[in-house]
N, C-alpha and C positions, 0 to 999 in steps of 0.2 A: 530452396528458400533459405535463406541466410538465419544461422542458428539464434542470432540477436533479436531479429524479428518474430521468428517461431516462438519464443519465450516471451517476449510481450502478447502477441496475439495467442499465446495459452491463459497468461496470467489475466487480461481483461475479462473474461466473462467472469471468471472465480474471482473479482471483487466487485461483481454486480453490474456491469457492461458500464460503458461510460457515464452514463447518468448516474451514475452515485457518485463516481470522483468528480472532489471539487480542486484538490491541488496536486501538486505532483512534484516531488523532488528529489536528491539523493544524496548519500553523503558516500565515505569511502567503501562502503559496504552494504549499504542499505535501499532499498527505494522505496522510499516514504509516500503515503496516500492520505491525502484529507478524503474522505467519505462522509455520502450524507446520512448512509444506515449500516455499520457494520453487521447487523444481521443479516446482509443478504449475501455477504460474504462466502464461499465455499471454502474452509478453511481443509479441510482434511482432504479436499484435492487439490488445494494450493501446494499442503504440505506436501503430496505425493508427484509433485511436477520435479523431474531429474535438475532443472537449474536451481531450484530452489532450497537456501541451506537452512532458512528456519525461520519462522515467522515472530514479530513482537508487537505488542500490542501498547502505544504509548499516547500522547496527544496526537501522533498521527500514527494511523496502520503501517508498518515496517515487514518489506519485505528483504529477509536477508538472501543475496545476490552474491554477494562477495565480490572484493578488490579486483576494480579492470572492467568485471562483467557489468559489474551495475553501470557504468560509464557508457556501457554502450547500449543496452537494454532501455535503460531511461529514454534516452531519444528517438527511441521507436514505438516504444509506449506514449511520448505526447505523440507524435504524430499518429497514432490509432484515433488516441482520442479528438484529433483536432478534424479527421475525416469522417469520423464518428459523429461528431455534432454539426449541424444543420440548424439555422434558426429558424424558428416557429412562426409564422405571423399569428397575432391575436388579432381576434376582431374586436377586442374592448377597446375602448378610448383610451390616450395614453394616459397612465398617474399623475398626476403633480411631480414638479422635478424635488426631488429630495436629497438630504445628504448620501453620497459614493458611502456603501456599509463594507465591514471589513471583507469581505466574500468577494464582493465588487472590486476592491484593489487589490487582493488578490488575484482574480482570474485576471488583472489587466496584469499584475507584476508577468505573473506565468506566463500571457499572452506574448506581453514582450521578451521573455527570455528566451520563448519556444520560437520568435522568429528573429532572434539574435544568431540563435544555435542554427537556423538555416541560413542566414544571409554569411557567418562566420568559418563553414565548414568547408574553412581551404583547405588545402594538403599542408600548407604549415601549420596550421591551428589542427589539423589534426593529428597532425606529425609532434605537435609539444602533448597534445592529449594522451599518445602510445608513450610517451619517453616520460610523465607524469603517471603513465600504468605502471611503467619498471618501478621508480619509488615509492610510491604511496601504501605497497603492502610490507616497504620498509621501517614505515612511520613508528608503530608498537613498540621494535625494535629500538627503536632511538629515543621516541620516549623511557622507555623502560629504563635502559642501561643510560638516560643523562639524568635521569633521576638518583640512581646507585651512584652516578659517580659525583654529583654533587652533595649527596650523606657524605661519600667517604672525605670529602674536600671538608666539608662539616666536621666531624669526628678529626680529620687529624689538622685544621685550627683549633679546637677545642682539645686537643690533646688527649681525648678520650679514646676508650679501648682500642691503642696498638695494633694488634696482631690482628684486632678486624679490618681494618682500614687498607691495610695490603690487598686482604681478599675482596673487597669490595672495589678498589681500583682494577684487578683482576678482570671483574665481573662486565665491569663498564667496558674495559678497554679490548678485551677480547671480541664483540663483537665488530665493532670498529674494525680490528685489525682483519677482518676477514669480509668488510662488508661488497671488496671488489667481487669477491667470490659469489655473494649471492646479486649483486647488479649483473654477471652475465647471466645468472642463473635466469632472471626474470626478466633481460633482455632478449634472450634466445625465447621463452615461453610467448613471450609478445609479440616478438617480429615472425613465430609460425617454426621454428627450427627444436631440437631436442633439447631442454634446459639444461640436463646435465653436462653437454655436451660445452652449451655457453659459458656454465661456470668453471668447468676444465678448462677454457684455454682464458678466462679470467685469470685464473687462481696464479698463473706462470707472473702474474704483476705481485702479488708478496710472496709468492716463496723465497726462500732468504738465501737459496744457491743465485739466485740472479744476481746477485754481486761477483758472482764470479767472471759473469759473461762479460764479454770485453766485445763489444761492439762502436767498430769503428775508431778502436784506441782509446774507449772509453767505458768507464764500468758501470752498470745500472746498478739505482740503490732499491732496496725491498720496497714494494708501494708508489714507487715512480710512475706518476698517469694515474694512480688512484680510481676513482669509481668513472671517470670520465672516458679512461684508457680502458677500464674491463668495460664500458659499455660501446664504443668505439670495436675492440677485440672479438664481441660478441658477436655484434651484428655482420662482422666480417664473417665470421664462421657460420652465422646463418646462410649466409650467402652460398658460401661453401659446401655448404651441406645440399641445397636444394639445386647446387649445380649438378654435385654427385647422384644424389638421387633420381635425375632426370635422362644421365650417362654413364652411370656404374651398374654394368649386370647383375640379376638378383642374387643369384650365387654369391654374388662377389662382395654385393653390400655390406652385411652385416660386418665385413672386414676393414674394407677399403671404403667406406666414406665417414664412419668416427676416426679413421686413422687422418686421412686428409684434413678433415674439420678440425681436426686438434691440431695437427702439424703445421699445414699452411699460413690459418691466422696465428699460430702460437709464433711461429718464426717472425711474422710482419709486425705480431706486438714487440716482441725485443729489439729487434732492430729497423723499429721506427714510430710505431703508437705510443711507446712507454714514451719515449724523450719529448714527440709533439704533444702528449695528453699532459704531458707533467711540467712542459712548457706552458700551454695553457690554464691550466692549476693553477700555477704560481702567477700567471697576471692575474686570473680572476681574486686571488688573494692578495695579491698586492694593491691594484686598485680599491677595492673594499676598503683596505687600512687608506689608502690616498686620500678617496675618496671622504669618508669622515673625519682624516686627521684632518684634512686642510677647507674642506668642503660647510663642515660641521652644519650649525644650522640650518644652512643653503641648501644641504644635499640632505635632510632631513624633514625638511619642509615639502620639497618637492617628492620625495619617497611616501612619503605619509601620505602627501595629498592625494597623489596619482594612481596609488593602491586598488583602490575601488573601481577605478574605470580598467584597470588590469583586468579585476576578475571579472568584470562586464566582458573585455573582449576575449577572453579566455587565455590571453599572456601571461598569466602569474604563473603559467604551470613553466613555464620557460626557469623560473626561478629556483625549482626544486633540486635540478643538479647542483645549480651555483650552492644553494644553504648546504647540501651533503657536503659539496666540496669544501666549504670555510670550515665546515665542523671536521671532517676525516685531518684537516692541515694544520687548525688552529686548535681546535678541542669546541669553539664554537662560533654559530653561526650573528654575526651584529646586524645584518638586517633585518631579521626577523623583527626583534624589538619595537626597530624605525616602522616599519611594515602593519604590526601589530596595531599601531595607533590607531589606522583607519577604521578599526572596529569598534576602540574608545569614540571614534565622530562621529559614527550611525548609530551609540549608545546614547549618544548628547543628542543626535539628532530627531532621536523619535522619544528622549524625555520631553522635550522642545514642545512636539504635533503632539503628545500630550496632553499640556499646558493650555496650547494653544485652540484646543478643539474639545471642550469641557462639556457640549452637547454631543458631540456624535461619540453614543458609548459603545458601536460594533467595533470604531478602529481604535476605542478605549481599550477595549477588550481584547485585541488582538494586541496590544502593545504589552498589556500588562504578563500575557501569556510567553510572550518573546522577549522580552528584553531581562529573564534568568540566563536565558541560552544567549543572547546578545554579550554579558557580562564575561560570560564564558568562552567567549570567540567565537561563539559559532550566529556569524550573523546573515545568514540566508533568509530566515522568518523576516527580521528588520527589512530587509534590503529587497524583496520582493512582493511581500506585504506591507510596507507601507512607504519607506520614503521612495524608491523609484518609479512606482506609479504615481506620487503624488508630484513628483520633477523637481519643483526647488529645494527642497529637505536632502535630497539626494546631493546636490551640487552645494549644499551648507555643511553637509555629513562631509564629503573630500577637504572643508576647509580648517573641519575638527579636526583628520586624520595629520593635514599641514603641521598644526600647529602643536599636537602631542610630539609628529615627527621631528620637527623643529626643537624641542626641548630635548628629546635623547639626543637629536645630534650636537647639540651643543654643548653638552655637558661630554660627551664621545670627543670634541675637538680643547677641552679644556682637560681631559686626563680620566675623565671617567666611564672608560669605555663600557658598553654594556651587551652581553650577548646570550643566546638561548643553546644549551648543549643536544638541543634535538629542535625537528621540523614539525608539525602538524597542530597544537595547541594554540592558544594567540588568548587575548583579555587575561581576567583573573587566571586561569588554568595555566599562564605562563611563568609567574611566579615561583614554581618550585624548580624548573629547568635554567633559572639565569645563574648568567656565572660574568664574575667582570673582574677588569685588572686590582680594581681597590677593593675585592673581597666582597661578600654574600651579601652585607649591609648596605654597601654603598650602590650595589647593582639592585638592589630591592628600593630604595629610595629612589634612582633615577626614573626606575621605570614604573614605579606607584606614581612620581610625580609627573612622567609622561601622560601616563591612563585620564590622571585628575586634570592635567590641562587640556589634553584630548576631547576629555567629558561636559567641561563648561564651555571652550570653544566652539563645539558642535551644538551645543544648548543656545549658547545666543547668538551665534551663527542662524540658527533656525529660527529662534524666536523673532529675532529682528528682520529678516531677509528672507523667512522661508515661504512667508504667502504673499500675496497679495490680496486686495480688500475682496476681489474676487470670488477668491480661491475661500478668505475667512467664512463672506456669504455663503459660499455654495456647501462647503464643508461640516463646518458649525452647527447643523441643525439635524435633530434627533433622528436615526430611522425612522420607515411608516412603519405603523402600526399593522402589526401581523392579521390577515382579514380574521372573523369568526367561520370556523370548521361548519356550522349548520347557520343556514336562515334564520332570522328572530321569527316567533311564533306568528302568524297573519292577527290574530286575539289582542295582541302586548304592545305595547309601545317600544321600540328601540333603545338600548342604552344609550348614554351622551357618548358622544366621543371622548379620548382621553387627548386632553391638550398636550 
């Protein structure tokens, strides 16, 4: 049995078998459970299952999985639950039709995600899924050190303490300068080969003797092919590796195939992945700057907009090499920014359904709970509780992401470029990672005034265009009334209903 699946089907009975989960999602680490009774939980043989790194307890129950695992665990976890349930027939008469409660758009958002991820699961889509495992446990990493290195940017404009500002440029640029090294590391881990193995014949792309080599009458520079080339390098060597293992006798192994796996792909990267990987590099960075020097608005409009239906088909992960690569060449990544807006639209879009829905207080209730983590970038709650089940909020939200996109890029083709010195944060929480050509102020301004235009575009965007009189009728009106737990006495008269 497939080790992914064994751990789902461990993990469901220990959080109450599928009738207690009401939602299911995950983030880089985590796989998060809406439940309807965490008491029936088994937590202390949750904790004792070998995949599981530790459990939290938040607005939804958090199961820590860790980076890659959770990726693949998730999807066999809905699919338990989706075999799991079976509808009931009642023999009651139907209810009155009432307003969709937020539980109801939820289980519709998951329903659609969970048969997106089956209609979606080509070998390319899940081919950018594996090559978005290699990055995504690099995220930390890059947050961290583009944090340090924008203090140190801070401190030596401000002219303030010297002698620290060296060391904290140190701090940032050190991992950077080694991060090919860990891209094979966790290319090899992913594609099934020995990680250290991966990042040995990475690491031959900066060591600083490679200037020496003269391949083809031509010198390689340190880092040429960058994380594109050690991931390229790596998977070669997995290759490598599991050819040897298949035909090098066991005697022999322990000798002869880390020798081959280092040698063969290490030779193919110098004299020919370094130059194609760092050939492709430099278009992907060149276009970028093209792209928004002369594109500006136009390529910011459409970047913003489109964003959203990316991470619906699960294309954005295609994206994560490209941001490593603008930040390893430039110091930082500018689409991100452009990108980030789409979150400012599903911000506007579900202040909007709001507004617009001042009876129904479940999907009140579920907005007001989501949109702190909305503010903050993280808009999964949004985006599958409430605007993409509800249809047009969803297609008003993409034309907020337009038109936040539209202002960074314009102000990117008039001189004010603006960029993020790491990948994984987006909304508020990106603020502290910009860095731009006219300095800390002028990149906090463009992109506060992205967010803000993002936020009202996506607000009347929705308010104007996001329902129909249909949708206001059907929407608009209170949940039913929870029945009473016992019979009124046969003696008593019933209470009124409650209007």
């Amino acid at each position: 049995m497939d080790k992914n699946r064994a751990t789902a089907e461990a993990i469901l009975p220990l959080v109450g078998d599928a009738a207690n989960v009401s939602s299911v999602a995950h983030c880089m680490t985590r796989l998060r459970l809406g439940l309807h009774d965490r008491s029936l939980v088994r937590e202390a043989e949750l904790r004792a299952l070998p995949a599981v790194l530790g459990v939290v307890e938040d607005e939804t129950y958090q199961i820590v999985l860790g980076p890659g695992t959770v990726a693949r665990v998730t999807p066999e976890f809905e699919s338990l639950l989706t075999r799991s349930r079976t509808p009931s027939p009642s023999p009651s008469p139907s209810p009155p039709p009432s307003a969709p409660t937020a539980d109801g758009l939820a289980a519709k958002g998951e329903a659609m995600r969970s048969s997106r991820k089956a209609r979606n699961a080509t070998p390319v889509k899940l081919l950018l899924r594996r090559i978005a495992n290699i990055f995504v446990p690099l995220i930390p990493a890059l947050i961290g050190c583009g944090i340090i290195a924008g203090l140190g940017g801070l401190l030596t404009n401000l002219h303030q303490l010297p002698s620290l500002a060296p060391a904290l440029a140190a701090l940032a640029s050190g991992f950077l300068s080694l991060i090919a090294v860990f891209v094979g590391y966790n290319t090899a881990k992913e594609f099934g080969g020995t990680p250290v193995l991966g990042g040995a014949v990475a690491a031959v792309i900066v060591f600083p003797g490679v200037a020496q080599v003269d391949a083809f009458g031509r010198h390689l520079a340190p880092g040429q092919g960058g994380v594109l080339g050690a991931l390229a390098a790596a998977a070669l060597a997995v290759r490598v590796e599991k050819w040897c293992r298949r035909r090098v006798p066991e005697a022999l192994d322990v000798l002869v195939t880390p020798t081959l796996t280092v040698l063969v792909p290490g030779l193919v990267t110098l004299y020919g992945l370094m130059y194609a990987a760092g050939a492709v590099a430099g278009a992907i960075g060149d276009f970028a700057t093209w792209l928004l020097r002369y594109g500006g608005a136009g390529a910011g409009l459409v970047l913003g907009g489109l964003f959203l239906p990316l991470v619906m088909l699960g294309l954005h992960q295609a994206l994560i090499p490209l941001h490593t690569t603008l930040i390893e060449q430039q110091g930082h990544t500018v689409l991100l920014p452009i990108l980030a807006m789409a979150g400012a639209g599903q911000v506007g879009a579900a202040a909007a359904v709001y507004v617009r829905l001042p009876r129904n207080t479940s999907l009140r209730r579920t907005i007001r709970s989501a949109l702190p983590a909305g503010l903050l970038g993280v808009g999964e709650p949004l985006i599958y509780g409430v605007s993409l089940p509800l249809g047009r909020p969803f297609v008003t939200a993409c034309v907020g992401g337009a038109a936040g996109g539209a202002f960074v890029g314009l102000f990117h083709q008039l001189g004010s470029a603006v960029g993020s010195t790491a990948i994984g944060p987006s909304g508020w929480a990106l603020f502290p990672l910009l860095a731009g050509d006219g300095g800390l102020g002028e990149a906090l301004a463009v992109y506060g005034g992205g967010l803000l235009t993002g936020y009202v575009a996506g607000f009347v965007a929705t308010y104007c265009f996001g329902f129909t009189h249909t949708m206001l009728a059907e929407l608009n009106t209170p949940p039913p009334a929870t029945a009473p737990t016992t019979p009124p006495r046969p003696d008593t008269e019933p209470a009124p209903s409650t209007p």
